[in-house]
Backbone bond lengths (Angstrom), bond angles and torsions (degrees), N, CA, C in turn:
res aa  C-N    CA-C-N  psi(-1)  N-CA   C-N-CA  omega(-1)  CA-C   N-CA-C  phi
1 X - - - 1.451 - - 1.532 110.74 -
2 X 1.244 114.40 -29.88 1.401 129.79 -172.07 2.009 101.50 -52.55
3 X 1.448 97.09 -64.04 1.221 111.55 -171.29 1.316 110.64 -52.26
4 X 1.349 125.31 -45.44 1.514 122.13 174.56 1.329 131.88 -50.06
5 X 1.216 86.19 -42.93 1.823 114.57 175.26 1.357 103.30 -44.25
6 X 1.380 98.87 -64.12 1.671 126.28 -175.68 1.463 112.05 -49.97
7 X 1.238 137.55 -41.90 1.200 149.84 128.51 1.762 130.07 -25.49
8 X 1.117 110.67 -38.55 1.268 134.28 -179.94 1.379 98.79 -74.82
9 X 1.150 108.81 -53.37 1.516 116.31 -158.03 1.590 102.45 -72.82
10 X 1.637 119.75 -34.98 1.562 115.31 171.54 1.409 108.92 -72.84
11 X 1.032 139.69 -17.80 1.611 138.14 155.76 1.068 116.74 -63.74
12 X 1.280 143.37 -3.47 1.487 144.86 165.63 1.194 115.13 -98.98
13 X 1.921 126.95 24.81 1.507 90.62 -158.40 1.479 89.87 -105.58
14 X 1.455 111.15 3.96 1.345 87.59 -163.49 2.225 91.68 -113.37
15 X 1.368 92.78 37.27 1.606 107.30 175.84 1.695 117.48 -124.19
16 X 0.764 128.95 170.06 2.006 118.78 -161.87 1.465 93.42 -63.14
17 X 1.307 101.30 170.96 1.594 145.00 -127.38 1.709 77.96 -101.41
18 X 1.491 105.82 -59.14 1.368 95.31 -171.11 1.812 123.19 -71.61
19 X 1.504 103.87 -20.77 1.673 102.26 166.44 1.840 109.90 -60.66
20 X 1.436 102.50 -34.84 1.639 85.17 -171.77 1.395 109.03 -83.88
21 X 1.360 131.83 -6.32 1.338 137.62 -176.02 2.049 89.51 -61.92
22 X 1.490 79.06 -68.91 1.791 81.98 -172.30 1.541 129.45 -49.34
23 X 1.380 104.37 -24.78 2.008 115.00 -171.08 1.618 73.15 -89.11
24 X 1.556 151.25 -54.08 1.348 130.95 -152.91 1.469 88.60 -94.19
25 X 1.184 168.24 -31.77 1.728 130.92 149.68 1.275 139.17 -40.32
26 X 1.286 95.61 -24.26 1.440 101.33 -172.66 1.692 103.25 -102.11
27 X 1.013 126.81 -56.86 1.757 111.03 146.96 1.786 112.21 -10.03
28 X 1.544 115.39 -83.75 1.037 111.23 -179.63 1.823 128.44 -56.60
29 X 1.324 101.10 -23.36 1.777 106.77 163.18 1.658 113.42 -65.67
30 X 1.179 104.26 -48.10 1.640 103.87 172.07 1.585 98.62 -43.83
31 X 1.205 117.66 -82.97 1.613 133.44 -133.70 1.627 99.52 -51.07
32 X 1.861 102.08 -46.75 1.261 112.70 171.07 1.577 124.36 -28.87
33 X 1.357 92.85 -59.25 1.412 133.91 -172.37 1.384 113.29 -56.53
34 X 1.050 113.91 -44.94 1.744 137.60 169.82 2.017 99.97 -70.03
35 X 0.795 96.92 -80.53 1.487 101.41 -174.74 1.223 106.11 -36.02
36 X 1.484 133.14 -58.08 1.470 129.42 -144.53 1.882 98.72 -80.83
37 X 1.580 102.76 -34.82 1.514 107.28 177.26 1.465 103.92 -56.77
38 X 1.718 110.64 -40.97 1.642 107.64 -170.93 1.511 128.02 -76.60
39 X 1.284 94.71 -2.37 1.732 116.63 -165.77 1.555 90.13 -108.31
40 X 1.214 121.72 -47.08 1.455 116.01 -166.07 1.477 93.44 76.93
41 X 1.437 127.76 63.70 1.738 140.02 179.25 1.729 90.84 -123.24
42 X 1.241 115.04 119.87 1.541 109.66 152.55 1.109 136.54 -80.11
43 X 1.934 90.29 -24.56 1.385 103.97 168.46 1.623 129.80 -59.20
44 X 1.326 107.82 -23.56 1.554 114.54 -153.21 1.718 80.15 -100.88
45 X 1.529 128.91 -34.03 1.516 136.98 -170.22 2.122 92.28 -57.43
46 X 1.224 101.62 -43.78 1.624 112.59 -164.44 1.730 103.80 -79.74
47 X 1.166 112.62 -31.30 1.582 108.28 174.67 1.923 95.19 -74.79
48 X 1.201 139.48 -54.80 0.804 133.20 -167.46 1.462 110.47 -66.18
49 X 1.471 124.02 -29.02 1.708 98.56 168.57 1.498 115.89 -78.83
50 X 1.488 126.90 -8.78 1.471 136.18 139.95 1.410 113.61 -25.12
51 X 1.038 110.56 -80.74 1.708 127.31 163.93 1.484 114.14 -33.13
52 X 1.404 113.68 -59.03 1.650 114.63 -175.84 1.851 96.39 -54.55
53 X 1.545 117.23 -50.30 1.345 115.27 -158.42 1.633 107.49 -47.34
54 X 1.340 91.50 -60.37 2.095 105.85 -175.63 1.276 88.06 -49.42
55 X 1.268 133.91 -52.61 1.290 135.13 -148.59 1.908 111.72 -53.33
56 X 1.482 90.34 -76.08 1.401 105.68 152.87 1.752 140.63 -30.96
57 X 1.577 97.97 -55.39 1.298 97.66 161.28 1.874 137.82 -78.65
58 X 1.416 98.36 -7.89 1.151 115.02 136.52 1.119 135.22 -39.22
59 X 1.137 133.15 -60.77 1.104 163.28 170.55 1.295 126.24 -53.95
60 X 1.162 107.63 -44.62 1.482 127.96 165.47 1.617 125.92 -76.37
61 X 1.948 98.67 -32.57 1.373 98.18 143.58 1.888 138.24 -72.32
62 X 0.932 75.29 -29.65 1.499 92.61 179.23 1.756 106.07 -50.69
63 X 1.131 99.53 -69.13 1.835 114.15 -175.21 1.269 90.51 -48.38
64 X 1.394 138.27 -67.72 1.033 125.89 -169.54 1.717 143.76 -70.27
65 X 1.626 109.30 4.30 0.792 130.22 156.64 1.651 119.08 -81.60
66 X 0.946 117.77 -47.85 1.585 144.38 158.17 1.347 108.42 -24.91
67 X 1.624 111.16 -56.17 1.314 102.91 -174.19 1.818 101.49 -91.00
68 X 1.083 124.02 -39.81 1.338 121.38 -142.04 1.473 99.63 -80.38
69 X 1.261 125.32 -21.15 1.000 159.37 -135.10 2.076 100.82 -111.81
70 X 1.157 85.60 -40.25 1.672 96.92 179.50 2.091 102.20 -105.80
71 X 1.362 108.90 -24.10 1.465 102.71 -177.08 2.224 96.80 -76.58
72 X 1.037 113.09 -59.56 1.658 127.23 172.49 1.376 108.15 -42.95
73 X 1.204 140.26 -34.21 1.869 141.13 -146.80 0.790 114.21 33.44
74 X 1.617 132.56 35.68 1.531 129.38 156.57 1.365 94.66 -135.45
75 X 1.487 96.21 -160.33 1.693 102.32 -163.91 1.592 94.68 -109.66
76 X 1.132 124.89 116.94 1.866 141.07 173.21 1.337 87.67 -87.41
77 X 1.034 153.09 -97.96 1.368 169.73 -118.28 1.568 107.96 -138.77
78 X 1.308 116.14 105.55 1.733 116.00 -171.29 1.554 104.27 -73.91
79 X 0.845 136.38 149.94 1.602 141.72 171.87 1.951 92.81 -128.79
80 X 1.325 125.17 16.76 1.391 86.50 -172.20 1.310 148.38 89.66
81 X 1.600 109.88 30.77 1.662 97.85 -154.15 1.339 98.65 -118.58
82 X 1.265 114.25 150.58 1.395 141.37 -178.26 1.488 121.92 -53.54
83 X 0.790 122.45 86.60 1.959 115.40 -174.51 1.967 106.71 -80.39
């Protein structure tokens, strides 16, 4: 899943600041995620649900810039976008 992500995330670069924030956290939540299972690290398991949190709430900003942002025709909430 990691790799896709990772993929995902080079398809966003030329899309707002805040889509690639989210495809590059969540890349890095995978890898975390992968490693700490492969290490048997809880520590590295616990930084990575760190990662999921920003990640997520990212995300949650994101959508909501997306919409509010397109309902207003100006920018309420900047995400970053490419002119």
């Amino acid at each position: 899943m990691g790799v896709f992500t990772l993929f995902m995330f080079f398809g966003t670069l030329k899309a707002a600041r805040m889509l690639q924030f989210v495809f590059l956290s969540l890349t890095v939540l995978f890898a975390l995620l992968a490693i700490g299972h492969l290490a048997d690290n809880e520590g590295i398991v616990k930084i990575a649900g760190w990662v999921g949190l920003v990640c997520g709430a990212s995300a949650i900003y994101l959508a909501m810039g997306e919409v509010l942002n397109e309902q207003f025709g100006r920018t309420v909430l900047p995400i970053g976008e490419k002119h």
